[in-house]
TORBAPA-32920 format. One record per residue (C-alpha): residue number from 1; residue in one letter; x, y, z. Coordinates in pm, 1 decimal. Layout:
# TORBAPA-32920
PT, NUM, A, X, Y, Z
...
END
This chain:
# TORBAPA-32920
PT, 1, X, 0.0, 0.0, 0.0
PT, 2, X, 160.9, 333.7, -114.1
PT, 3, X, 126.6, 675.6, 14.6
PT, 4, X, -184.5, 789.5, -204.9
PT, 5, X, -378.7, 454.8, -79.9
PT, 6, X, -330.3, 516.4, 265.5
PT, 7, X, -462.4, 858.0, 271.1
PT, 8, X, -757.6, 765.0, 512.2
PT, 9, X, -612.8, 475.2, 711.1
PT, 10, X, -436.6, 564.0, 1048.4
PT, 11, X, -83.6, 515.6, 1141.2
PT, 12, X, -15.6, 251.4, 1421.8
PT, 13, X, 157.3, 329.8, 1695.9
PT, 14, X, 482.5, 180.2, 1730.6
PT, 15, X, 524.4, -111.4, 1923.0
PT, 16, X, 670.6, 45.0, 2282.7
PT, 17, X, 361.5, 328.0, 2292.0
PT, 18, X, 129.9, -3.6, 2282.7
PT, 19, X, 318.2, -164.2, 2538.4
PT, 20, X, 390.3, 127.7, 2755.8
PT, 21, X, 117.4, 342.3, 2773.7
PT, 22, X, -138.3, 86.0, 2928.9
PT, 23, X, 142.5, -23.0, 3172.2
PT, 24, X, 146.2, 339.7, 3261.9
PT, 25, X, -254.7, 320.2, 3240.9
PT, 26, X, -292.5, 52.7, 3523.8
PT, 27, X, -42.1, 212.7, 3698.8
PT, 28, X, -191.8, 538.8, 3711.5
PT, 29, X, -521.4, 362.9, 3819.6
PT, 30, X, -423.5, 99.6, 4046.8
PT, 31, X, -268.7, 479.4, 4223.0
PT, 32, X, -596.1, 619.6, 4194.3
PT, 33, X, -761.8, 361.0, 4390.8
PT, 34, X, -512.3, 393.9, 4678.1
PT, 35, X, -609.2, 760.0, 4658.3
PT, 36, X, -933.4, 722.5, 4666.6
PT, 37, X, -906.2, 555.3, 4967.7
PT, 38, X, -599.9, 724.1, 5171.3
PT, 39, X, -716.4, 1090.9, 4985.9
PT, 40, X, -319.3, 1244.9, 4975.9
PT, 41, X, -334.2, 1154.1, 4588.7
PT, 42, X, -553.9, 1320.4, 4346.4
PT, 43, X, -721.5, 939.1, 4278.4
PT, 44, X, -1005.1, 1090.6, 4045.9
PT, 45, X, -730.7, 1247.7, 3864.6
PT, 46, X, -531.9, 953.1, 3806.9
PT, 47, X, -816.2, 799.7, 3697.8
PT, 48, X, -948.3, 989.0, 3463.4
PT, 49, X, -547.7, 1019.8, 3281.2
PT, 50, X, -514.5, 636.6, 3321.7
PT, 51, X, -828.0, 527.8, 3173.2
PT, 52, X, -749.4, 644.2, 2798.2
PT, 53, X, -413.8, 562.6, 2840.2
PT, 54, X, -506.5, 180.1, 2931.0
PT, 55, X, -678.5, 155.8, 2605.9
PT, 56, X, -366.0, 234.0, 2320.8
PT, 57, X, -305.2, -105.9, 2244.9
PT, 58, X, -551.2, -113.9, 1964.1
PT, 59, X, -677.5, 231.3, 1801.2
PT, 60, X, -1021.0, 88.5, 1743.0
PT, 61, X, -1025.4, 38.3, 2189.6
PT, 62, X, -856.2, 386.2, 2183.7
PT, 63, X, -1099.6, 564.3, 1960.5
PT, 64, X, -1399.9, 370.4, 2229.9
PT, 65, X, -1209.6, 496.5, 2517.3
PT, 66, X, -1159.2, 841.9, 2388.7
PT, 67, X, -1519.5, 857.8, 2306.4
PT, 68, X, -1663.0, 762.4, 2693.7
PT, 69, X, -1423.5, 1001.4, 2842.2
PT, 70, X, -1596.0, 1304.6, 2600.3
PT, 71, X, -1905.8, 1212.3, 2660.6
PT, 72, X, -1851.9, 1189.3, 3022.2
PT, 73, X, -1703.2, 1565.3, 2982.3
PT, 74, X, -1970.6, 1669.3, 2811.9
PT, 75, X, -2178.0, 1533.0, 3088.8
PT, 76, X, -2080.2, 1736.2, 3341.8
PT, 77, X, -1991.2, 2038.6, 3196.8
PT, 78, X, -2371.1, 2029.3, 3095.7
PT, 79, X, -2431.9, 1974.4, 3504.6
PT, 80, X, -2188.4, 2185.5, 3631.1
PT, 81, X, -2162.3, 2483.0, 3403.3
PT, 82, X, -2456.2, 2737.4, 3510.1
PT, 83, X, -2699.8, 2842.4, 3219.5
PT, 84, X, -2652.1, 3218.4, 3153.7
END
């Protein structure tokens, strides 16, 4: 497949950003929960960085996760912002 044909196709990530990142993922979560619980750490916070990052092995789970963290967003913004 040359250049031209792969004008709407997506590049993989290389092989250590699909390996990596959803170490880092679960790492950031597994963290989160042991915030959640002694509250020093931001757990939310690591949460909601470690959940998309869990998901890079595959861009078809990436696009998914991606998705469910903007509609979350756009969840509570619509609670939390006041109507003007």
């Amino acid at each position: 497949m040359n250049r031209a044909d792969r004008k709407g196709v997506q590049e993989r990530r290389p092989l250590w950003q699909r390996i990596l990142l959803p170490v880092v993922g679960a790492v950031m979560i597994l963290v989160g929960a042991f915030g959640l619980i002694i509250p020093v750490i931001p757990g939310i916070l690591l949460f909601a960085i470690g959940f998309p990052l869990l998901f890079c092995f595959h861009q078809a789970s990436e696009d998914w996760a991606t998705g469910v963290v903007r509609n979350c967003y756009a969840r509570l913004k619509r609670l939390w912002v006041p109507k003007t």
